[in-house]
N, C-alpha and C positions, 0 to 999 in steps of 0.2 A: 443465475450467477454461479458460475464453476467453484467447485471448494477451493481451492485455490485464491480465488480471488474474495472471497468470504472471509477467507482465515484475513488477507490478506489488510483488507479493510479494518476485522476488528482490531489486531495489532497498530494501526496504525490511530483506530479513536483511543483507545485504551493502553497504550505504550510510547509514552514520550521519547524515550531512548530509542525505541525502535524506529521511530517516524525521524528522527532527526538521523539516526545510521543511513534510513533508506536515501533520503537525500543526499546527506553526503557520500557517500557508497553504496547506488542500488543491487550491484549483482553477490556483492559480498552478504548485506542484510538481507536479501531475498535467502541465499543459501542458508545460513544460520536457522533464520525462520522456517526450513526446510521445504522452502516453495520455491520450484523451477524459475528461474532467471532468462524467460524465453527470450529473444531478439524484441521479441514488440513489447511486451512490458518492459525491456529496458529503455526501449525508445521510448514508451508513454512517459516516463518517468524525470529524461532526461530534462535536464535545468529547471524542474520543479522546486517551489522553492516551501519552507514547510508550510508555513500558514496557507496556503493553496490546495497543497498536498490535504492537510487535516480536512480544510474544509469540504474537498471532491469527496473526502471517505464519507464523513459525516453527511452527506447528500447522499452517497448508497446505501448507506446505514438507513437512512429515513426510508428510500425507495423501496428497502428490501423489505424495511417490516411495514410498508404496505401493501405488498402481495400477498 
């Protein structure tokens, strides 16, 4: 998993305001967070709604610390 998308995940189990920004605003909350706003993670993102969002993180979360 790219740092990026690491950071990106923790912020999202661990930062209620920042999960509920990305939703609402992903390219703005990505910026802030100071992680790249590429095209395709704006696309993954797009019509995500949070409880989905929380949950996809919290399943990398799990996947990551079992590698």
């Amino acid at each position: 998993m790219s740092a990026d998308l690491q950071r990106l995940v923790g912020k999202i189990v661990e930062d209620e305001a920042f999960a509920r920004a990305l939703v609402a605003d992903p390219e703005t909350a990505l910026a802030e967070a100071e992680i790249e706003p590429t095209v395709d993670l704006l696309e993954a993102l797009e019509g995500v709604d949070l409880e989905s969002l929380k949950e996809l993180a919290a399943a990398f979360g799990e996947n990551q610390a079992a590698v």
